[in-house]
N, C-alpha and C positions, 0 to 999 in steps of 0.2 A: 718081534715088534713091541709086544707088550711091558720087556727090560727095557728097550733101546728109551721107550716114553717115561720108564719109572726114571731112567738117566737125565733125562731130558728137565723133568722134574724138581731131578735131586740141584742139577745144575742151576736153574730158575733162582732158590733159593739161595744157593750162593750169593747168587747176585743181588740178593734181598737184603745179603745179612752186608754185604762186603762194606758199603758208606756207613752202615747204623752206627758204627764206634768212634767215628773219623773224628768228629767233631771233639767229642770228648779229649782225644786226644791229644789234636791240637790244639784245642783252646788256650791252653796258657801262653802260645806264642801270638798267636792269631790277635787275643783284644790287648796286649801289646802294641803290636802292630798299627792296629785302627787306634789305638789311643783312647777306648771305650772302657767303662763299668767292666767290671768282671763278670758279674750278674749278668750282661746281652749273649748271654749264650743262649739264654732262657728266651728271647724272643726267638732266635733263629730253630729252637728247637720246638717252639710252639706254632713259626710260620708251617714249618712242615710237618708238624702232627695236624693242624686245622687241614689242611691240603689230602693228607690221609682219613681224617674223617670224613670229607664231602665224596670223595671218591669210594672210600669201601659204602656210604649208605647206597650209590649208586651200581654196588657191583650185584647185584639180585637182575637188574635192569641191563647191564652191558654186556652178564655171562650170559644170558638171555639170548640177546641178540647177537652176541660176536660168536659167544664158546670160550671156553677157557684156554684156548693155545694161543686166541686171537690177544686179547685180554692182557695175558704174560708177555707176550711179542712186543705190544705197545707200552704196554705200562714200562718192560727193562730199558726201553727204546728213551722215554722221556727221562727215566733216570739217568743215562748217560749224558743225555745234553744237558742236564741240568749240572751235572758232576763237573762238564766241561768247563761251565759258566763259571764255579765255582775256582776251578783252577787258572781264570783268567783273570781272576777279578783281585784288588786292592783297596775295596773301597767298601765298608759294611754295609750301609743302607741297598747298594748293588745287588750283594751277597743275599740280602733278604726277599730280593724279586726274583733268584735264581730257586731261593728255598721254596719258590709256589709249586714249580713242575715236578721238585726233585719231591713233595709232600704228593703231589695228586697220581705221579706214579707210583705208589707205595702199598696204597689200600684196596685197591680195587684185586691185583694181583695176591694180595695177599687173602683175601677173604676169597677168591674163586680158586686159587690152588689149595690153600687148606679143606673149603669144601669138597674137592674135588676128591683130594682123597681120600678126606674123613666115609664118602660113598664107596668107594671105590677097591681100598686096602687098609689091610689091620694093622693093630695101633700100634704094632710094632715099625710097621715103616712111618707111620706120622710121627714119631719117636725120631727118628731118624734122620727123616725130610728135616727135621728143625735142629739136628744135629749139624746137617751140611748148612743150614742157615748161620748156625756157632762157628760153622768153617769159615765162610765169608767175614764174620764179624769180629773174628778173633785173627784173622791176617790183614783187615782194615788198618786196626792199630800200631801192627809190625810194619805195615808199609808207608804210617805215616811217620813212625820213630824210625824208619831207615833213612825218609827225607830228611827228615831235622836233625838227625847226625850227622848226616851227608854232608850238610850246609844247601839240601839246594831249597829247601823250604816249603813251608805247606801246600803252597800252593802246586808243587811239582808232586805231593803225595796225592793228589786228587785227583790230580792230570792222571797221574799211572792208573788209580781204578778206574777211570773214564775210560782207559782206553781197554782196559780188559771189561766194562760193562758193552763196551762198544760191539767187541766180540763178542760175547754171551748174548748177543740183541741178533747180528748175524745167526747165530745156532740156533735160535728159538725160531726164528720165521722159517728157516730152513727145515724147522720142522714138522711145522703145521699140518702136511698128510698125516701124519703120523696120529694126532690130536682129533681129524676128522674122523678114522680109520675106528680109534679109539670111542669115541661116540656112538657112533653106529651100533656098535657089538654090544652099549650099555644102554643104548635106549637114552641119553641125555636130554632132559625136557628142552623144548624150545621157547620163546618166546608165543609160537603159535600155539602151543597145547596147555600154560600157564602163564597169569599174572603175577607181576612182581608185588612183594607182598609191601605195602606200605607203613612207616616206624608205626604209627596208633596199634595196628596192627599186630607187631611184633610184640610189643609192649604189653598186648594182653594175653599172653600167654601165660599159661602158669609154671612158674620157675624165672621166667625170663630177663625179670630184676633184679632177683636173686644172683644168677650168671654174670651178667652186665655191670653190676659193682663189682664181684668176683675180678671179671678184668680187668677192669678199671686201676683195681689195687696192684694186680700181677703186674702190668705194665708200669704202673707209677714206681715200682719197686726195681724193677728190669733197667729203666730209664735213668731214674734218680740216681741209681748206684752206677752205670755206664758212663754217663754224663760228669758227674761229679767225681769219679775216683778218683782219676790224674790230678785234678785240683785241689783232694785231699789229702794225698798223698806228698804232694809239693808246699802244698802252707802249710798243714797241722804236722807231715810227720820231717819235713825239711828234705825229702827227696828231690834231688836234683830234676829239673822237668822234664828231660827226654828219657831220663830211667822209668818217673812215675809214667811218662806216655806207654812206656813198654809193660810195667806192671798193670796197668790200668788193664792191659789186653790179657792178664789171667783172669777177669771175671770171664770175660767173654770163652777163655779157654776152659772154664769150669764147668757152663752151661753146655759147651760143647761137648766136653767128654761125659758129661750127668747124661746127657741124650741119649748118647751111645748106649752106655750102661743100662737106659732107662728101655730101649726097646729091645732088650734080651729079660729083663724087669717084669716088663709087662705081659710075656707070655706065664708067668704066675700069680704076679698080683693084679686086682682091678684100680680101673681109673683112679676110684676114688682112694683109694691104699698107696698111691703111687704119689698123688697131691696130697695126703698128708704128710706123706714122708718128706718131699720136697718143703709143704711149708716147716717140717721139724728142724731140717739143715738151713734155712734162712735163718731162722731164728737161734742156731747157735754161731753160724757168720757172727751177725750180729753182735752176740754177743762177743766172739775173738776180737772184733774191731773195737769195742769199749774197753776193752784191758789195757790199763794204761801201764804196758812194758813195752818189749822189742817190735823194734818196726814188721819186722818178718811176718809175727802173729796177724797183724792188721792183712798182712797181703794174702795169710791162710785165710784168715777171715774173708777175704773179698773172694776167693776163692771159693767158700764153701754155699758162700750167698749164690755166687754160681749156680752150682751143684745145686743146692734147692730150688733155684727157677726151672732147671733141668724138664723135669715131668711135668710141671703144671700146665705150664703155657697148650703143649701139646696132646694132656690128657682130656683138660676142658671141652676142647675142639672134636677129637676124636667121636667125644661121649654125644654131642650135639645132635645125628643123625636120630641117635636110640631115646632119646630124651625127647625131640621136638617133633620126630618125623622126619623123612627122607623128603617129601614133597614142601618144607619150610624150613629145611637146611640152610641151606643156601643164606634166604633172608635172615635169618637168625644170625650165623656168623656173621655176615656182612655187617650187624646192628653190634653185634658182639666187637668186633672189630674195629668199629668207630668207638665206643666206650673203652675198648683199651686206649686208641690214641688218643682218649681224651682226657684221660692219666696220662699218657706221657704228655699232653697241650699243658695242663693245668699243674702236675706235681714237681717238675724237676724244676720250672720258672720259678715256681712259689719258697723249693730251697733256694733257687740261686737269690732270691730277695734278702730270705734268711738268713743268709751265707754271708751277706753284703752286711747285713744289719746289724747280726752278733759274732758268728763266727760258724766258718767251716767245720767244724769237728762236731757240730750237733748232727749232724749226716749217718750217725746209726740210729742217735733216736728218732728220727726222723722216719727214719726206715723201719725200726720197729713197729711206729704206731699205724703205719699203713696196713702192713702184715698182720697185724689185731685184726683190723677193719675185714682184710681180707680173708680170712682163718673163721672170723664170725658170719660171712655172707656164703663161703662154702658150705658149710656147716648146716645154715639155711637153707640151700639149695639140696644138700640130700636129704634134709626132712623130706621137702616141699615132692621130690623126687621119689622118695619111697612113697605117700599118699599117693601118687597120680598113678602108682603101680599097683 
C-alpha cells in the first residue's frame, strides 16, 4: 500500500508538470492567430501564476480540512476543465477567464504534495517526485509540436492533455483510501488539533525571507527560460517555429534528467551542496547561450540551465521541515510557494515587455542577474540557518 501511494504521488505530478510548457510552446502560433502583441503571453502567464498564488496561501487551511489526497483530487480535476476551456477557445480575452481555474488549481496541490513528503520520505524521492513533474513537462511540449506538425493546431495539443489530465483526475479519487489509510499510520494534524498559521505570521520567522526571495528567483529563472525559449530560439537564432517548439522542450528535458541524477546525488551530498552545484550549471547555461556561434551551443546552453534548476527547486523544499519545524511546514511552503509564483506572476511578463521593447536576445542577461539575486539570498539563508543551530 505504502509503493501503490508513492505511485499515486509520483503520477499527481505528472499531471502538474504536463500543461506548465504548453504555452511556451505554442505561443508563437497562438498570438498569430489572435492578432495580439507578442508580449500577451505575459498576461496569460501571470493570470495563472496570480490564481496559484491565492490558492497555495490557502493550502495550510484546505490540507487541514480536506488531507492531501482530497486536495490533489480537486485541484487535477480543475486543471482538466480548464485545459478543456483552453482547447475550445479562439478568442484571447476568453483564454484569459479559462487561465483563472487552470492558476487556482495549481498551488494548493503543489504546496500539500511537496509538504507531504518533504514529512514523509527522504530527499531522495523529492528528487524524484519532481523529476516525474520534468516528465509531464517535458512531453507537454512534444505533444504540442506533434499538433502543430500535424496541422491539427493548438488548440487539439491542449485538448489531448485535457483528456489524459482527465484520466489522472479519475486515478487520484479512485485513490483516496489509500491517502486516508496513509494518515492514520502518520498521525497527520487536522484542522482539529492546529491552526493555520497566518502570512504576518510566517514572515516572522527567522530565515523565512531569506527562503522566499530564494524562490522567487528559482521560479523567475525556471519560468522566464520555459516561457521565452521557443521565442528565442525563432527570432534571435532564425529556428523554424515548430523545431524551436521541440527544442524548447530540452530544457524541460534537462531538469528532468538533473532530477534523476539528483536523487542518487543526494544520498552523498547535502541540500545545500546540491543547490550550489545546481546554481554553478545555471550560470554556465548561461553563459553557452551568450556565445555568439552555432545555434546547437545555445540549445546545450538551455540544456544545462535545465540541469541546474534540477536540485534547487526540490532541495529547498525537502530542507523546510528540519529548518522551520514539522508542525509549520506545511505553512511555510505554502508561503514559499506563492513567492515562487510570484516570480513566475511578475518575471517572465516584465521580459516579454523587454522583449517587445529592445529585443529577445537579452534573455540570458536577464537571466543572469536573477541567478545573482538568487545565489545572494541562499547564501543568506545558510548563514541565517547555521545561527539558529
Amino acid at each position: 500500500m505504502f509503493q501503490l501511494l508513492l505511485a499515486i504521488i509520483y503520477l499527481a505530478f505528472i499531471s502538474l508538470g504536463l500543461p506548465d510548457s504548453m504555452l511556451g510552446a505554442a505561443w508563437p502560433d497562438m498570438y498569430v492567430e489572435f492578432g495580439i502583441p507578442f508580449s500577451y503571453a505575459g498576461i496569460l502567464s501571470a493570470i495563472i501564476a496570480a490564481g496559484t498564488i491565492v490558492s497555495s496561501l490557502q493550502s495550510d487551511r484546505l490540507t487541514l480540512k480536506l488531507g492531501t489526497g482530497k486536495v490533489t483530487a480537486i485541484s487535477v480535476a480543475m486543471t482538466a476543465i480548464a485545459l478543456f476551456g483552453f482547447s475550445t477557445t479562439h478568442n484571447f480575452w476568453i483564454l484569459c477567464l479559462w487561465a483563472i481555474p487552470y492558476g487556482l488549481g495549481g498551488g494548493s496541490v503543489d504546496a500539500s504534495l511537496n509538504n507531504y513528503v518533504a514529512l514523509h520520505y527522504e530527499s531522495r524521492h523529492m528528487s524524484w517526485l519532481h523529476c516525474m513533474w520534468g516528465v509531464g513537462a517535458a512531453t507537454g511540449p512534444y505533444i504540442m509540436g506533434y499538433a502543430l506538425t500535424g496541422g491539427l493546431g493548438w488548440n487539439s495539443g491542449y485538448r489531448i492533455v485535457s483528456m489524459m489530465q482527465i484520466v489522472l483526475t479519475i486515478a487520484l479519487f479512485l485513490s483516496l483510501p489509500l491517502w486516508k489509510s496513509r494518515n492514520t499510520e502518520t498521525n497527520i494534524e487536522t484542522a482539529e488539533t492546529r491552526k493555520p498559521m497566518a502570512l504576518k505570521d510566517v514572515l516572522r520567522i527567522r530565515g523565512a525571507k531569506e527562503v522566499l526571495i530564494c524562490f522567487f528567483c528559482y521560479c523567475a529563472i525556471e519560468q522566464t527560460a520555459g516561457l521565452w525559449a521557443s521565442s528565442y530560439l525563432n527570432l534571435h537564432k532564425g529556428i523554424p517555429v515548430e523545431t524551436a517548439a521541440s527544442f524548447a522542450s530540452m530544457f524541460y528535458i534537462g531538469i528532468t534528467v538533473g532530477r534523476a541524477i539528483s536523487g542518487f546525488l543526494t544520498i552523498k551530498l547535502s541540500d545545500i551542496k546540491m543547490i550550489r552545484l545546481g546554481q554553478g550549471l545555471i550560470l554556465l547555461g548561461i553563459v553557452m547561450m551568450l556565445i555568439p556561434i552555432h545555434t546547437y551551443v545555445s540549445l546545450a546552453g538551455l540544456i544545462m540551465i535545465g540541469l541546474g534548476c534540477a536540485p534547487i527547486y526540490p532541495c529547498i523544499i525537502h530542507s523546510t521541515p528540519e529548518h522551520f519545524g514539522e508542525d509549520k511546514s506545511q505553512a511555510v511552503i505554502g508561503v514559499q510557494m506563492a513567492f515562487a509564483y510570484m516570480g513566475t506572476l511578475c518575471m517572465p511578463p516584465l521580459f516579454g515587455m523587454i522583449a517587445n521593447a529592445l529585443n529577445v536576445s537579452l534573455l540570458p542577461i536577464y537571466l543572469l542577474i536573477i541567478m545573482i539575486i538568487m545565489v545572494l539570498m541562499h547564501e543568506a539563508l545558510v548563514k541565517v540557518t547555521a545561527k539558529n543551530e
